[in-house]
NUKENU-958076 format. One line per field, with one value per residue: residue number from 0; x, y, z of N, C-alpha, C in turn. Coordinates in Angstrom, 1 decimal. Layout:
N
num NUM;...
nc1 X;...
nc2 Y;...
nc3 Z;...
cac1 X;...
cac2 Y;...
cac3 Z;...
cc1 X;...
cc2 Y;...
cc3 Z;...
# end
This chain:
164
num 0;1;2;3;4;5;6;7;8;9;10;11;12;13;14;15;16;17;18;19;20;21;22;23;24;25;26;27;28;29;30;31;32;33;34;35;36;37;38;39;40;41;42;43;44;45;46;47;48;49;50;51;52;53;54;55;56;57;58;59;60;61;62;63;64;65;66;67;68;69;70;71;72;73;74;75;76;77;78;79;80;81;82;83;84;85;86;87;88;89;90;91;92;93;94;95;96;97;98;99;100;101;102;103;104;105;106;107;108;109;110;111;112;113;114;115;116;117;118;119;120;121;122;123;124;125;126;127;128;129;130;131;132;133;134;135;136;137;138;139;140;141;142;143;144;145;146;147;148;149;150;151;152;153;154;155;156;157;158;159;160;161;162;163
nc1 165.4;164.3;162.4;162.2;164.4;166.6;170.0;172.3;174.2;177.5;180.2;182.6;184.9;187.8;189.2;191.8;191.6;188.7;187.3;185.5;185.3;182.9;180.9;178.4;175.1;174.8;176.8;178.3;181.0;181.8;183.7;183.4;183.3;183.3;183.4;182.8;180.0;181.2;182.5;180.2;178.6;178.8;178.5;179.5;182.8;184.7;184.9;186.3;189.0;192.1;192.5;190.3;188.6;189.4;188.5;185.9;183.2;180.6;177.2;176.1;173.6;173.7;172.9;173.7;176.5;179.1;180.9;181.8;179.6;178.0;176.5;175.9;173.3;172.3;171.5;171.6;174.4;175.0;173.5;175.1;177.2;176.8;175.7;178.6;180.1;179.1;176.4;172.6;170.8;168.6;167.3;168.0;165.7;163.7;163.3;163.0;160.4;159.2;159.2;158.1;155.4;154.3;152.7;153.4;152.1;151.1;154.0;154.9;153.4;153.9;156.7;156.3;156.5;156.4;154.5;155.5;157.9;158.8;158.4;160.7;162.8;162.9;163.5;165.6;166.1;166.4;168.8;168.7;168.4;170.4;168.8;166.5;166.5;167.1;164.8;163.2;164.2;163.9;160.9;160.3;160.9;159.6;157.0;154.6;150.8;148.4;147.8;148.7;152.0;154.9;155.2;157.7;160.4;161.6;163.3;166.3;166.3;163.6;162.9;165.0;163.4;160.9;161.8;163.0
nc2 109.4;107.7;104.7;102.9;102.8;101.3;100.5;99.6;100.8;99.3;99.4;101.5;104.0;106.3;108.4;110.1;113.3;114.0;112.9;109.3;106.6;104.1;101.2;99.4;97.5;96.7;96.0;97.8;100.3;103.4;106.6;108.9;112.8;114.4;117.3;120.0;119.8;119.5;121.6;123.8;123.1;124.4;123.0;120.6;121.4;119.9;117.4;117.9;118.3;116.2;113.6;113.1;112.6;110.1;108.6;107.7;105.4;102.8;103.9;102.5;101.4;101.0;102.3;104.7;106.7;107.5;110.2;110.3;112.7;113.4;112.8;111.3;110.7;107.5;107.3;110.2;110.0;107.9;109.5;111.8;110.3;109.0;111.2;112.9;111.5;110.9;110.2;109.5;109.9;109.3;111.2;113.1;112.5;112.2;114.8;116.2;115.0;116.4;118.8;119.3;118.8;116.0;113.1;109.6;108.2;109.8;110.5;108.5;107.9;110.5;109.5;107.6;104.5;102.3;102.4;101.5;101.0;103.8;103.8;102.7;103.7;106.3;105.4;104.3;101.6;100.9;101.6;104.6;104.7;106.4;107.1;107.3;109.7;112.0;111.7;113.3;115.4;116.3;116.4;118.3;120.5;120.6;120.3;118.9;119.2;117.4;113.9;114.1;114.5;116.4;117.9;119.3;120.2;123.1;126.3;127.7;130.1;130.3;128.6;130.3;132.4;131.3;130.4;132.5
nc3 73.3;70.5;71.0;68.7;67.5;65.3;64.8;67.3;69.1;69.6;70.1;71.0;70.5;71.3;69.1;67.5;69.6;69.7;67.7;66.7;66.8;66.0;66.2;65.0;65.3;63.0;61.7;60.7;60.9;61.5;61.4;63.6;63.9;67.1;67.6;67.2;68.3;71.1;71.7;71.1;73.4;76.8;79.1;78.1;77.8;79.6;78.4;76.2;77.4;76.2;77.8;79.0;77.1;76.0;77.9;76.6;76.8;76.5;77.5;80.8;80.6;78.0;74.5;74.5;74.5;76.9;79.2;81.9;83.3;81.1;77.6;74.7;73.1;71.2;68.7;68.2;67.7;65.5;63.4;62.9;62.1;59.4;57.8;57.9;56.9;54.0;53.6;54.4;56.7;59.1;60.7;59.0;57.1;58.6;59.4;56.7;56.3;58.5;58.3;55.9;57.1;56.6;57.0;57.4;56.0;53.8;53.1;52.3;49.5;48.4;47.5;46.5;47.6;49.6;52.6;55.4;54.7;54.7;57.3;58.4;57.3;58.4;61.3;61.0;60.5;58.0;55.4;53.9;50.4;48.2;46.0;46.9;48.7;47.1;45.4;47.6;48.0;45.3;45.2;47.2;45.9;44.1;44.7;44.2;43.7;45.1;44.2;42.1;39.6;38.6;35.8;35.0;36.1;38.1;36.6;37.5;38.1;38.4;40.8;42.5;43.3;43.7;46.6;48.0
cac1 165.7;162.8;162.6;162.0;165.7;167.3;171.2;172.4;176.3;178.3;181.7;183.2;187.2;188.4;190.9;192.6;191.2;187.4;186.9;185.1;185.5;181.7;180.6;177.2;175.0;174.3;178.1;178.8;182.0;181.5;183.9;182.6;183.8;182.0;184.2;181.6;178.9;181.5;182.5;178.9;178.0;180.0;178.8;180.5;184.2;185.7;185.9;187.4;190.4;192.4;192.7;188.9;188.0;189.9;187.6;184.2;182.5;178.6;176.5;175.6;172.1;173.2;171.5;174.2;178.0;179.5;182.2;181.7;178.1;177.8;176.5;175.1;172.6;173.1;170.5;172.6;176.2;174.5;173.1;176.2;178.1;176.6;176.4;180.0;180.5;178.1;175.0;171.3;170.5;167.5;167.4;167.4;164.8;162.7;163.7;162.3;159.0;158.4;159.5;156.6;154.3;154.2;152.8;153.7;151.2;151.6;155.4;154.8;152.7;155.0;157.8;155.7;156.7;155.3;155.1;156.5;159.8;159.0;158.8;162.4;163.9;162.6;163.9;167.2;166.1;167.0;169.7;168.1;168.7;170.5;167.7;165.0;166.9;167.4;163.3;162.8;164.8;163.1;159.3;160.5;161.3;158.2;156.0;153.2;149.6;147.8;147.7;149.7;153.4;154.8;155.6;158.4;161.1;161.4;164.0;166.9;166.0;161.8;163.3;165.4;162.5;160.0;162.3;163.8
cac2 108.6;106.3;103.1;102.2;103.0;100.0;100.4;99.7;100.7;97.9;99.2;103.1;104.2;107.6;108.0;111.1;114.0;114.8;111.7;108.3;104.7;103.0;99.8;99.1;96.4;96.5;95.9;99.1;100.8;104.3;107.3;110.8;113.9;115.7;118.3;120.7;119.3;119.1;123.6;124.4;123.4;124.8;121.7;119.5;121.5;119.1;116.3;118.9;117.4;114.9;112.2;112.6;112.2;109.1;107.6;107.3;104.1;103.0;104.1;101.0;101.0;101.0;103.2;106.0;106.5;108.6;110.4;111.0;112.6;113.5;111.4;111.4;109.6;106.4;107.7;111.5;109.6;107.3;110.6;112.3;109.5;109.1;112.3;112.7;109.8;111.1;108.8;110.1;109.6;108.5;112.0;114.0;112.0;112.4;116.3;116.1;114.9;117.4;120.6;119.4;118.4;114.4;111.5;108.4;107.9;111.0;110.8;106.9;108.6;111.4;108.9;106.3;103.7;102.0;103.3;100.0;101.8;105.0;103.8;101.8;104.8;107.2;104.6;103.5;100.0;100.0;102.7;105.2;104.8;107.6;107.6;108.1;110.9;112.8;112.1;113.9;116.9;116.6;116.4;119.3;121.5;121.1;120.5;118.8;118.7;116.0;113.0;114.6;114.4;117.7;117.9;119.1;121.2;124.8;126.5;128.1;131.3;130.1;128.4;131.1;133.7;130.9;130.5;134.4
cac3 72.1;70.5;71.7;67.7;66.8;65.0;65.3;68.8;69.5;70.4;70.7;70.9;70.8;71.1;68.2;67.6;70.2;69.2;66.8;67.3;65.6;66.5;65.8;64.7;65.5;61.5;60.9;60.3;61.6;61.3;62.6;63.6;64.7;67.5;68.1;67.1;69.3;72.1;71.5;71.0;74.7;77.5;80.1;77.7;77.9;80.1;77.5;75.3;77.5;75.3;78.9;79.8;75.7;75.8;78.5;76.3;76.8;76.1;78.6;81.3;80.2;76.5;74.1;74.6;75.2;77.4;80.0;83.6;83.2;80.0;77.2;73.5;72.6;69.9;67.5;67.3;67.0;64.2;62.6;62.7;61.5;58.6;57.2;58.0;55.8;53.3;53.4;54.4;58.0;59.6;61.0;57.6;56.5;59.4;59.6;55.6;56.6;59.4;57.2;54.7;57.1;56.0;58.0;56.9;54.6;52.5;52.5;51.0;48.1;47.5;46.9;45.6;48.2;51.2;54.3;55.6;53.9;55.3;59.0;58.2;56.9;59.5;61.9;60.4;59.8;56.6;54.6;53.0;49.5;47.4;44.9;48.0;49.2;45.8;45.1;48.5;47.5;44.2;45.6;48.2;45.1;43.3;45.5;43.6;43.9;45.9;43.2;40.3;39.5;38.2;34.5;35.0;37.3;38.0;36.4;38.6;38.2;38.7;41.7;43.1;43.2;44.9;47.4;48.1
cc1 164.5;163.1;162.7;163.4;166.0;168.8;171.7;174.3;176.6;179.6;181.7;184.5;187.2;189.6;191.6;191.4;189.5;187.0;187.0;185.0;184.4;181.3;179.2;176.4;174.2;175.7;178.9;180.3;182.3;182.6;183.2;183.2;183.0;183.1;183.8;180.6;179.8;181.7;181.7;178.0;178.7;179.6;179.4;182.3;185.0;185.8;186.7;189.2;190.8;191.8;191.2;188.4;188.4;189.1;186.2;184.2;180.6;178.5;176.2;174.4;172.0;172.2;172.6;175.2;178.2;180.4;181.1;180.4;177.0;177.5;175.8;174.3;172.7;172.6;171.1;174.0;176.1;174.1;174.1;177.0;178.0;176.8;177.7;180.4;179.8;176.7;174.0;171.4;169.5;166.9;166.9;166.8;163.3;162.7;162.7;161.3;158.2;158.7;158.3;155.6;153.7;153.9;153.2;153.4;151.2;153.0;155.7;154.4;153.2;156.2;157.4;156.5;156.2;155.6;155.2;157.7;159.5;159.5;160.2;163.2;163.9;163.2;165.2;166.9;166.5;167.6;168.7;169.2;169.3;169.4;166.2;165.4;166.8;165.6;163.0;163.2;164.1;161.4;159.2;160.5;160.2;157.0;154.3;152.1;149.2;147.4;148.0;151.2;153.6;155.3;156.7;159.3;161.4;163.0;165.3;166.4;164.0;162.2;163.6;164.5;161.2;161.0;163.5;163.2
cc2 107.6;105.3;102.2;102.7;101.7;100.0;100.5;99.7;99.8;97.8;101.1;103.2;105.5;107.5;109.6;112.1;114.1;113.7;110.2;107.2;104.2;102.2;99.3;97.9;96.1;96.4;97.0;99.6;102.3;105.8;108.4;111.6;114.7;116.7;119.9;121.1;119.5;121.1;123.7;124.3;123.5;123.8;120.6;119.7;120.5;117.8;117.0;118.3;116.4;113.8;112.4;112.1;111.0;108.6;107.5;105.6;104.1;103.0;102.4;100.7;100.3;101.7;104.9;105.9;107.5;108.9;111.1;111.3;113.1;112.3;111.9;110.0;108.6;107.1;109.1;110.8;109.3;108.3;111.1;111.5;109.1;110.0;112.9;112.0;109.7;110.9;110.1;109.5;109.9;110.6;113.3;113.7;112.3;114.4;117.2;116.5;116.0;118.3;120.4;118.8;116.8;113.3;110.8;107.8;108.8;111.1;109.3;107.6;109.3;110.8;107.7;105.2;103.2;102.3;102.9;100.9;103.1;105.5;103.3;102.9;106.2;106.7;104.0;101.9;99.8;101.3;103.2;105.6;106.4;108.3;108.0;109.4;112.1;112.9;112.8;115.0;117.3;117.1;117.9;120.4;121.8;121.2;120.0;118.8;117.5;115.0;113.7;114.6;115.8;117.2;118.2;120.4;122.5;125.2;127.3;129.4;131.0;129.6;129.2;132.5;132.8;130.4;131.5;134.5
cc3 71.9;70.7;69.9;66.8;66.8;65.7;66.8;68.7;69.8;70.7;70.3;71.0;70.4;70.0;68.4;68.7;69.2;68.0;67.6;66.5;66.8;65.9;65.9;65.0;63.6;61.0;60.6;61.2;61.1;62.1;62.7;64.7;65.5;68.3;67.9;68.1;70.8;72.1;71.5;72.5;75.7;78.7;79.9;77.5;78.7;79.4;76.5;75.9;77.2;76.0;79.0;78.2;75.3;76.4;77.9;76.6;76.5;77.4;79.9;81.0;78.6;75.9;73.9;74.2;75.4;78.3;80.8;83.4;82.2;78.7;76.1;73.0;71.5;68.5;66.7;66.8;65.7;63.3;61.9;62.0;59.8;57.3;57.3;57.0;54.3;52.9;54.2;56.2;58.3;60.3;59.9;57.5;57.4;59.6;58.2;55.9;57.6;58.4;56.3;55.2;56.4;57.5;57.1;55.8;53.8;52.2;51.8;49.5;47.8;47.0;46.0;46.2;49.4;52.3;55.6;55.6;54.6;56.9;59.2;57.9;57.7;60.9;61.8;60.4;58.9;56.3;53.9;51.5;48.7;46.6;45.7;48.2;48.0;45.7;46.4;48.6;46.4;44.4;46.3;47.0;44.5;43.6;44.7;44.5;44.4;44.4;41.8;40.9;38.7;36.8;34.5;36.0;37.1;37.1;37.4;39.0;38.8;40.6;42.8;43.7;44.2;46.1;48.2;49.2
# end
């Protein structure tokens, strides 16, 4: 986990089997289901049991939470939690930037924002706005030229054939 992750957990509660009510140090109260995450690796079956899924707690270091020796890190729960919940996560955004090859400074100038905002939203410092996230799908699509904006967007069908 990067040491430059903003949100730090500050509280966890098992609710129903395989769902989590966490508590943000940005206010947030967020739940998320890893009941996914917990089927998809067979070292994590034993929280699959309701009574051991009840005991989550944050890690003693902080930074995590977890059962017996198992543990997710804050940065995936917060990920997860999000998109769950619909919103952009620090995660997609950084997932964005690698798939197109973006430092910092070229994914500022593809959005036409500072890259101040880029490190904050790569970072969860700050919510990544709906209207960032949409111009990041939009830039992804068109793919402009180095200092041009596209005139205008592919059609589905133009679309569907550059990406077949």
């Amino acid at each position: 986990m990067s040491s430059f992750f903003f949100p730090k957990i500050q509280a966890v509660r098992a609710l129903e089997p395989y769902r989590l009510l966490t508590t943000w140090s940005t206010g947030e109260e967020l739940e998320v289901d890893v009941e996914a995450v917990l089927r998809k690796n067979q070292a994590l079956a034993p929280i699959l049991d309701p009574e051991v899924f009840a005991r989550v707690r944050i890690a003693d270091w902080g930074g995590a939470i977890e059962w017996f020796d198992a543990e997710f890190g804050q940065d995936n729960v917060y990920a997860w939690a999000k998109e769950q919940n619909g919103q952009v996560s620090h995660q997609m955004f950084d997932s964005w930037m690698h798939r197109n090859q973006l430092s910092l400074t070229s994914a500022a100038e593809a959005l036409g924002i500072s890259r101040r905002m880029v490190s904050y939203y790569r970072t969860a410092h700050k919510a990544i706005p709906r209207s960032i996230w949409l111009a990041c799908l939009g830039w992804e699509v068109t793919r402009p030229k180095p200092d041009t904006l596209p005139v205008s967007l592919p059609t589905a069908r133009e679309y569907a054939a550059n990406h077949a």
